[in-house]
C-alpha positions as CSV (number, residue, x, y, z in Angstrom):
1,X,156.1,74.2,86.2
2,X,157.1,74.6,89.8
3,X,160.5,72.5,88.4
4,X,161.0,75.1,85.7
5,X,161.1,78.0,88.0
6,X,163.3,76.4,90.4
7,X,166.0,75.7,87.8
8,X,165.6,79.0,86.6
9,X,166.2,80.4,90.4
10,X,169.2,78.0,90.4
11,X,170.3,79.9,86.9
12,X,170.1,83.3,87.8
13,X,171.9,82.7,91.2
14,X,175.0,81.5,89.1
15,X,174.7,85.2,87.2
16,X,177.6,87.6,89.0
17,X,176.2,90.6,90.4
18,X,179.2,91.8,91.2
19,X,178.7,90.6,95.0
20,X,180.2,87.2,96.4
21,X,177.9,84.6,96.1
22,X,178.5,80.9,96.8
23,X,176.3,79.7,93.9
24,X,178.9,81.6,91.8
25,X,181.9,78.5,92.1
26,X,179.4,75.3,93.7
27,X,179.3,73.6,90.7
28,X,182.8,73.9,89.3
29,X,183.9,70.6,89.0
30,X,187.4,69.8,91.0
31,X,189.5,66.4,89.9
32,X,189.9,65.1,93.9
33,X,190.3,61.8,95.1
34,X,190.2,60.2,91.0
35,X,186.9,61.8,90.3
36,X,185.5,64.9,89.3
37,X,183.4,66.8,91.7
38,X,181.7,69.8,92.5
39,X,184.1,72.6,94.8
40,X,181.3,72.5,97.7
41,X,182.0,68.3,98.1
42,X,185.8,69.5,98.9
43,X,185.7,72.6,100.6
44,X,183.7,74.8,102.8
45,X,182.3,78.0,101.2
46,X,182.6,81.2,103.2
47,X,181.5,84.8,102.2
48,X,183.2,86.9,104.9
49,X,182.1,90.1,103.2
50,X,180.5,91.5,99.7
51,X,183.7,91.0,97.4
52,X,185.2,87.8,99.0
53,X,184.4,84.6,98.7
54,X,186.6,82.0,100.9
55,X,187.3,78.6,99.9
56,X,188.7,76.4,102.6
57,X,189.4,72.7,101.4
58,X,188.8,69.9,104.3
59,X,192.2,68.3,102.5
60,X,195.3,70.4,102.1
61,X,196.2,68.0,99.8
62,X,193.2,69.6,97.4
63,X,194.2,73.0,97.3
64,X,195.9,73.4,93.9
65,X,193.7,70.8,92.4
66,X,190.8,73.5,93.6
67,X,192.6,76.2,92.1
68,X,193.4,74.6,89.0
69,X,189.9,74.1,88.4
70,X,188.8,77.8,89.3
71,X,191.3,78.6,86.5
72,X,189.8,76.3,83.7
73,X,186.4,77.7,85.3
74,X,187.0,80.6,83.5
75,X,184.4,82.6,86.1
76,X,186.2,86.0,85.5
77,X,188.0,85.8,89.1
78,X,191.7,84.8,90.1
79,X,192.3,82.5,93.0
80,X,194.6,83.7,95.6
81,X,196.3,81.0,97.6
82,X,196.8,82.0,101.4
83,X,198.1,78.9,102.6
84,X,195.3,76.4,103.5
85,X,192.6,78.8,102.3
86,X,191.9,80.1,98.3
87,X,190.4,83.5,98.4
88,X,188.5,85.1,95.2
89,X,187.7,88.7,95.1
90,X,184.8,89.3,93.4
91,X,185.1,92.4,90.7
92,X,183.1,95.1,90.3
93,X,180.8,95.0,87.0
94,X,181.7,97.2,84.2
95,X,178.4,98.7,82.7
96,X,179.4,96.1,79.4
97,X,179.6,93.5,81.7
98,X,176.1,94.6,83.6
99,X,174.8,94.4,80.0
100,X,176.1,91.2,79.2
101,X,174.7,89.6,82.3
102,X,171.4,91.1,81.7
103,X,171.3,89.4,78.4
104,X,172.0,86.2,80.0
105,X,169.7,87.0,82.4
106,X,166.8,87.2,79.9
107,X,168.0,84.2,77.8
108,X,167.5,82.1,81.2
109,X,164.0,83.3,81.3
110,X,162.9,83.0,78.0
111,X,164.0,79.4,78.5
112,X,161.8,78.7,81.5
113,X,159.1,80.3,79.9
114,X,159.5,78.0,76.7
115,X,159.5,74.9,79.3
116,X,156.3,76.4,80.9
117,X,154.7,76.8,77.2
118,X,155.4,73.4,76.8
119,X,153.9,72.1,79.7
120,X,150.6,74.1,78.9
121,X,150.8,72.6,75.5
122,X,150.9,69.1,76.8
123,X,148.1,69.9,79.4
124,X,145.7,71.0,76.6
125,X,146.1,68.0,74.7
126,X,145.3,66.0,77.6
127,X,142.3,67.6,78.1
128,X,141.1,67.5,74.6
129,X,142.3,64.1,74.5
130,X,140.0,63.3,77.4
131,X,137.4,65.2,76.1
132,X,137.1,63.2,73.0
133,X,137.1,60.1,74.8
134,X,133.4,61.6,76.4
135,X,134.4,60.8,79.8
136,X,133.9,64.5,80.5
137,X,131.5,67.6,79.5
138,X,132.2,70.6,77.8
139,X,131.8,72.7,81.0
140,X,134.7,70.4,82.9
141,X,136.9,70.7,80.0
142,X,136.5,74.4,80.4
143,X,136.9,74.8,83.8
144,X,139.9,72.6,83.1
145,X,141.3,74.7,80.4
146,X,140.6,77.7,83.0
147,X,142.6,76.1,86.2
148,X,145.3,75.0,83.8
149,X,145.8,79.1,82.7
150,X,145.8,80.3,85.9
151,X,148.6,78.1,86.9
152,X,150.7,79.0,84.0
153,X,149.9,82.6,84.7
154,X,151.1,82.3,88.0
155,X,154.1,80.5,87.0
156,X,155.0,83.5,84.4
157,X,154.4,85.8,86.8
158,X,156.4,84.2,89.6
159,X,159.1,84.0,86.7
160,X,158.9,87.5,85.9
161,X,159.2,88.6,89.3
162,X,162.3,86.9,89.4
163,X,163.7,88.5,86.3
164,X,162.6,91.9,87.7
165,X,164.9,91.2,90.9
166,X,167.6,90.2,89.5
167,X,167.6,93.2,86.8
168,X,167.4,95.1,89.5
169,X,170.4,93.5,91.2
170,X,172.7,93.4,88.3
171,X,171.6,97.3,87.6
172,X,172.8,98.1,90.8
173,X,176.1,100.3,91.1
């Protein structure tokens, strides 16, 4: 569970909330050196302030294979080549765009709270499957049952908390 709401952390920080965030171009992959790989194995993110993010390759030689792939990115921002250094201003959200985020958003979480149903699923099978071995009483399988819903109510909750904050972060003008 704790794996689901990581990934889902990792999700929502990928979501543009109309401020510069590294997560937002870390995993677009760059063709450098033969191979594909992500922009933070070729370059050193920087966020100098709110709307910028700064991407300085440790190669020159990388540059326009880096911008090349923040075009095919499509991530709705336009490198700017100054010199050694590719600089991406980071729009501000249109309320259409705000919207379309927040649907993303919730897609995201409905996911990880799928995964999380899942997981309970499987957990109550084992414990009726050890239950009908008779290795264990009916007060241990319930007490079982019990601990087993507490943790996936904590793990819903801990996932709606992060849906809450970043609701709240994409709502804000």
């Amino acid at each position: 569970m704790q794996s689901a709401i990581t990934s889902l952390k990792e999700e929502l920080a990928k979501i543009r909330a109309g401020q510069a965030s590294p997560e937002l171009i870390e995993q677009v992959s760059v063709e450098a050196y033969e191979t594909k790989m992500p922009v933070s194995h070729v370059a050193t993110i920087s966020i100098p302030d709110a709307r910028t993010i700064v991407i300085q390759p440790w190669d020159d030689s990388t540059v326009k294979a880096i911008e090349k792939a923040l075009l095919a990115a499509d991530i709705g921002m336009m490198p700017v080549v100054d010199g050694k250094i590719i600089r991406l201003s980071v729009p501000s959200l249109t309320t259409e765009l705000r919207e379309q985020y927040i649907k993303e958003m919730k897609e995201e979480v409905e996911n990880s709270k799928i995964v999380i149903r899942g997981i309970r699923h499987k957990m109550i099978d084992g414990i009726d499957a050890t239950s009908k071995d008779g290795g264990v009483s009916e007060d241990d399988v319930k007490r079982m049952k019990d601990e087993m819903e507490k943790e996936v109510k904590k793990a819903m909750d801990s996932i709606e908390q992060l849906a809450e904050a970043k609701e709240k972060t994409l709502m804000t003008v």
